[in-house]
C-alpha positions in Angstrom: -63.8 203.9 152.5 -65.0 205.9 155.5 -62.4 205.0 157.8 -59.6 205.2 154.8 -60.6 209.2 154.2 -61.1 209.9 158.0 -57.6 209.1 158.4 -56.5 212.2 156.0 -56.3 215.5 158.0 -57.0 217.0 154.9 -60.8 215.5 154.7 -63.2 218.3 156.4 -65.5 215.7 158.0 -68.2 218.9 158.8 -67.9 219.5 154.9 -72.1 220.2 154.2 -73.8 218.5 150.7 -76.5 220.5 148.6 -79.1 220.2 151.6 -76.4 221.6 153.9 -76.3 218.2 155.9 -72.9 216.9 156.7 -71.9 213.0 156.3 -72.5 213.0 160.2 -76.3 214.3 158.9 -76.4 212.3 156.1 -75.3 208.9 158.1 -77.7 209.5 160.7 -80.5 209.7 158.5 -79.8 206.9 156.6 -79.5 204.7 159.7 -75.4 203.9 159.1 -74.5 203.4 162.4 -70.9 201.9 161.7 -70.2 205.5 159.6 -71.9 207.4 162.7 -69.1 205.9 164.9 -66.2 206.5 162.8 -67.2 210.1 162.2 -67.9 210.7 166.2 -64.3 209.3 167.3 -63.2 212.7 164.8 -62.5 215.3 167.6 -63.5 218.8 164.9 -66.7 216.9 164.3 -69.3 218.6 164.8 -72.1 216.4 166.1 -75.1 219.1 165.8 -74.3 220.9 162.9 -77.9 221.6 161.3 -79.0 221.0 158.2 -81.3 223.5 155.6 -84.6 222.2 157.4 -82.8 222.6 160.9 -82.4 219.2 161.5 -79.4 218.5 163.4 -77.9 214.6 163.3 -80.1 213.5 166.5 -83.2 215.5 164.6 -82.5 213.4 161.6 -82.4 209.8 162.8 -85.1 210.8 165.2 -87.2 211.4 162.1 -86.7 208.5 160.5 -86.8 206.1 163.4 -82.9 204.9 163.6 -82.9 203.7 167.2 -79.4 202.8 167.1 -77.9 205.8 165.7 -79.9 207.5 168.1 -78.4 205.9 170.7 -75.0 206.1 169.6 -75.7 210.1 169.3 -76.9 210.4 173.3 -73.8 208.6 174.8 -71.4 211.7 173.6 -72.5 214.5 176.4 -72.3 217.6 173.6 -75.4 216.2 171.7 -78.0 219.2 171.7 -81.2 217.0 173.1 -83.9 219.5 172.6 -82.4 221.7 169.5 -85.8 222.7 167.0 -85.8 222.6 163.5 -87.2 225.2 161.2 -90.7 224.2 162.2 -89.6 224.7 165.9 -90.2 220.4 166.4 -87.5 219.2 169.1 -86.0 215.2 168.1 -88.5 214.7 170.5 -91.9 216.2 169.0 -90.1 214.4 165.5 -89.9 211.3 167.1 -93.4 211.3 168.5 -95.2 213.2 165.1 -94.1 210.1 163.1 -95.0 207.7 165.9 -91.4 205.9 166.6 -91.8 204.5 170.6 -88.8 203.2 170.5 -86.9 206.5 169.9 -89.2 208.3 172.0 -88.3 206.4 174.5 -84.6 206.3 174.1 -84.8 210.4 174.6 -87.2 210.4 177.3 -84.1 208.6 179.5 -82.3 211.7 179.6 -83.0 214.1 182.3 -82.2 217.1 180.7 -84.4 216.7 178.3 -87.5 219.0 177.9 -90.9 216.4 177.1 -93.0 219.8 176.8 -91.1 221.8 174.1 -94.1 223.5 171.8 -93.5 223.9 168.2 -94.3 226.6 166.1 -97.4 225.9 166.0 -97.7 225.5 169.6 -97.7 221.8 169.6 -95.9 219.8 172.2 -95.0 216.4 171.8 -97.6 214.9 173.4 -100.0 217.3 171.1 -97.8 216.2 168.0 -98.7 212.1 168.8 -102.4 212.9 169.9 -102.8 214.4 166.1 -101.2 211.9 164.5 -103.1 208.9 166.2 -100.3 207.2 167.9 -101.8 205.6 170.6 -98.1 204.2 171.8 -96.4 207.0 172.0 -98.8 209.2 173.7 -99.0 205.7 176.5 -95.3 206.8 176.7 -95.2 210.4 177.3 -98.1 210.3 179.4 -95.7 208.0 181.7 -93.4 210.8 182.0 -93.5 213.1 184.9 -94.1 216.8 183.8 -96.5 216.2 180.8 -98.0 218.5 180.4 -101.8 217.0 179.4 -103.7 220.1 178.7 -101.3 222.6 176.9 -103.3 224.4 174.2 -101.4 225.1 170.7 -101.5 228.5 169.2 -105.5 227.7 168.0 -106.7 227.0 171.0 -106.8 223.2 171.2 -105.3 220.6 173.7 -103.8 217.6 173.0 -107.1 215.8 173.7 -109.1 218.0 171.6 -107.0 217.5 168.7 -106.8 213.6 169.0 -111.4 214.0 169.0 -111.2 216.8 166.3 -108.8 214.0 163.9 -111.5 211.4 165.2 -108.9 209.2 167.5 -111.4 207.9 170.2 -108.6 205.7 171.5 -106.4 208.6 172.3 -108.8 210.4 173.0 -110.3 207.6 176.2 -106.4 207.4 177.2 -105.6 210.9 177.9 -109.0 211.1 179.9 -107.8 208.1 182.1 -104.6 210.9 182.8 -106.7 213.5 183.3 -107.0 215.4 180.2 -109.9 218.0 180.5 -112.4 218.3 177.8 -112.6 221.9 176.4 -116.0 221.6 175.7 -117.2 220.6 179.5 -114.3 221.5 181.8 -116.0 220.9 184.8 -116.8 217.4 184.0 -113.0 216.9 183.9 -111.8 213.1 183.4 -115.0 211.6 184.3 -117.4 211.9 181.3 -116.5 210.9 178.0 -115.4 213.7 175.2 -118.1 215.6 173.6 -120.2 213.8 171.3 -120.5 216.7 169.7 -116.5 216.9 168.5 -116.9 213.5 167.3 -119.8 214.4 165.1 -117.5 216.8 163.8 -114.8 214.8 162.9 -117.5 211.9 161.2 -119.2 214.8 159.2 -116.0 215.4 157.7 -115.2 212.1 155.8 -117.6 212.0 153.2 -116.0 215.1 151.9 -112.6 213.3 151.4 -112.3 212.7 147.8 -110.6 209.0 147.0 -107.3 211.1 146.4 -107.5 212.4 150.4 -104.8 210.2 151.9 -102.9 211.1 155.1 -99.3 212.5 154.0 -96.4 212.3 156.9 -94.1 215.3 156.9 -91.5 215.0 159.7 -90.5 218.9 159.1 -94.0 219.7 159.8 -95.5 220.1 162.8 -98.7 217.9 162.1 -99.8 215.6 159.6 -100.9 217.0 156.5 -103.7 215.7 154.7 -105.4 216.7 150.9 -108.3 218.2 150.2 -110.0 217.8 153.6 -107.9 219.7 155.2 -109.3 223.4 154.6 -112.9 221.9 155.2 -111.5 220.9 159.2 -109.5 224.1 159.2 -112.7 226.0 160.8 -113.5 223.5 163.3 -109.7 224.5 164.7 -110.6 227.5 165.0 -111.5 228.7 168.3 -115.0 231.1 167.7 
């Protein structure tokens, strides 16, 4: 049906739906990546035309995981690589908040593309991963030349500090075997582990979860959300 109404020259293919996406949007969310081809072999197509969250076509398979589509997306030379949505998140920072190594990496093969992007909340994509526990895709980024390991976001805290303060120890030991500095003890450096004190923090906090506090995912934000426990961590953010 796709390839019937691209044939019409009448058919606008940048034509946006109720969430300003286009089909080229809307197929690259969904992970269509037979309708992604038909609609990129359309000259007037538009292949970074955003959508109401700012999410361009690469954004929103990169959200969502779609390896293939992404793929398709990075052979045309005109795709944006480091274009950020409302939230300021790159297709790399969504990629690597909802821990999806296999996109991650598929981006990280283009030179262009810039692995230290902060979002508006100062978060890089290394940052972005640390909070959300993804011990592969941090291993990834920290293989890429330029990380940037000890970038503080807009409160203060460093990828590593993040990943103690959401109680990751794993990601936490990896990015001190790179070299991440530990806020608390900067002269110590790499060599001693993460404050205990940090951790206590982050343990301390738990049995205030009520049985509704569940980790919620939000791809257009630029960390994980989570209920009810979040206001009581907001003040250990906070730099005094």
């Amino acid at each position: 049906m796709v390839k019937i109404l691209l044939e019409r020259q009448d058919v606008d293919p940048n034509q946006r739906n109720n969430n300003d996406r286009t089909p080229l949007g809307c197929a690259a969310r969904n992970g269509h990546e037979g309708v992604v081809k038909l609609l990129l072999e359309r000259e007037n197509v538009d292949p970074n035309r955003p959508d109401k969250d700012g999410d361009g076509p690469l954004g929103c398979a990169a959200i969502l995981g779609h390896e293939g589509v992404v793929k398709i997306l990075l052979d045309r030379q005109d795709v944006v690589l480091n274009h950020p949505n409302k939230n300021g998140q790159t297709p790399l920072g969504c990629a690597a908040s909802e821990g999806h190594e296999g996109v991650v990496k598929l981006l990280l093969e283009r030179e262009n593309l810039d692995p230290n992007r902060p979002d508006n909340d100062g978060n890089e994509p290394l940052g972005c991963a640390a909070i959300s526990g993804h011990e592969g895709v941090v291993k990834i980024l920290l293989e890429r030349q330029g990380i940037d390991l000890n970038h503080p976001n807009k409160n203060g805290q460093t990828p590593v500090e993040c990943a103690a303060l959401e109680g990751h120890e794993v990601v936490v030991k990896l990015l001190q075997e790179w070299g991440a500095i530990d806020p608390n003890h900067p002269a110590k450096h790499n060599v001693a582990p993460y404050s205990d004190a940090t951790m206590e923090v982050h343990r301390a906090a738990q049995p205030l979860q009520s049985p509704n506090s569940v980790q919620v995912s939000d791809a257009r934000s630029s960390r994980p959300r989570k209920r009810d426990v979040w206001m009581c961590r907001f003040s250990c953010f906070k730099k005094k």
